[in-house]
C-alpha positions in Angstrom: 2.5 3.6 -16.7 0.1 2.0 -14.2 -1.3 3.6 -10.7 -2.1 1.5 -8.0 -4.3 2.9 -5.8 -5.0 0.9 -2.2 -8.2 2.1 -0.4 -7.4 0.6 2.8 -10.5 0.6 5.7 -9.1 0.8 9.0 -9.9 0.6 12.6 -9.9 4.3 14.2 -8.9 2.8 17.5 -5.3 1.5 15.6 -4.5 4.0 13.4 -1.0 3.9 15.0 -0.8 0.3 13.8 -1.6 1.4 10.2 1.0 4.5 10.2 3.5 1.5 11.0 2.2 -0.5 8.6 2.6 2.4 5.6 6.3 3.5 7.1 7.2 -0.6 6.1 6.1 -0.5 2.9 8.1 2.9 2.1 11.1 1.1 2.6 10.0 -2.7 1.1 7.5 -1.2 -1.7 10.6 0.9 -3.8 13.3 -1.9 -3.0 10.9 -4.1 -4.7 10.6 -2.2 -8.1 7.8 0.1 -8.0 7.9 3.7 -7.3 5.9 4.9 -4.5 4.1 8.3 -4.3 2.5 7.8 -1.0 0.7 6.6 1.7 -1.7 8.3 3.8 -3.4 7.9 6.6 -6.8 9.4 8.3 -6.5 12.8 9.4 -9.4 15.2 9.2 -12.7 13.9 8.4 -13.3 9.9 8.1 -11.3 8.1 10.3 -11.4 4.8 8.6 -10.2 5.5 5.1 -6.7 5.5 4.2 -4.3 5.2 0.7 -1.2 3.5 -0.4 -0.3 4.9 -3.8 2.4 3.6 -6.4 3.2 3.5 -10.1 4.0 0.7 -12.1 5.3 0.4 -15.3 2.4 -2.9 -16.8 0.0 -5.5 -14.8 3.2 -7.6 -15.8 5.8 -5.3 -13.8 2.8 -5.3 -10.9 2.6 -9.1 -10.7 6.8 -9.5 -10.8 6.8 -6.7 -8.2 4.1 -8.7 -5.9 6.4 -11.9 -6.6 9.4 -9.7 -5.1 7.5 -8.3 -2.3 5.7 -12.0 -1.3 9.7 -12.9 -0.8 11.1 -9.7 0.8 11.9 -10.5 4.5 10.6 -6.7 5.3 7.5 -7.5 3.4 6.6 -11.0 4.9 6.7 -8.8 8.4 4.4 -6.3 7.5 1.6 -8.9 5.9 2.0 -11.2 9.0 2.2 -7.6 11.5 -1.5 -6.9 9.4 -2.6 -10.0 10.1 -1.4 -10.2 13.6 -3.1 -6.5 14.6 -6.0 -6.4 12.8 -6.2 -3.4 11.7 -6.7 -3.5 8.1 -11.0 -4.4 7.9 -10.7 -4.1 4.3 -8.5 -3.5 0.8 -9.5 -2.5 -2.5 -7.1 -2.1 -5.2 -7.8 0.1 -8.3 -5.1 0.4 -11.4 -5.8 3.2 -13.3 -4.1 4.9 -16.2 -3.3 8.3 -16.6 -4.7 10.2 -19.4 -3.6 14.2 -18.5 -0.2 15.3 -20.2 2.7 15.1 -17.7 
């Protein structure tokens, strides 16, 4: 099992935008295969950073998942909505694995 964490930088002034953003993907990101723990916006503290967080089962599943998402008509509205508002100044995905006992 894979984690995919999205460190998302964001502009403060749209953080709206973003929360609309994240409520999309809770419905595309599970239709599409993987299971999604969360996403999260700013709150307290830095108003820039936010997380989208899901688990996969390989890099395989992730890149037939992507595949899935790329072609999901909720999906294609949310990339074009990011790229539309501009509110997303930067992405960084990180896949880690856990090593902890369930």
């Amino acid at each position: 099992m894979l984690t995919c964490v999205i460190r998302y930088h964001i502009d403060p002034t749209k953080k709206d935008a973003f929360v609309h953003y994240a409520r999309n993907w809770a419905e595309a990101i599970p239709r599409c295969g993987a299971d999604l723990v969360g996403y999260y916006a700013p709150h307290e503290g830095s108003t820039t950073l936010a997380y989208g967080i899901y688990n996969l089962e390989s890099l395989a599943a992730y890149e037939a998942y992507r595949e899935r998402l790329a072609a999901d008509p909720l999906g294609r509205e949310n990339y074009a909505f990011a790229q539309t508002e501009k509110f997303l100044l930067r992405e960084d995905r990180t896949f880690l694995k856990k090593v902890t006992l369930p």
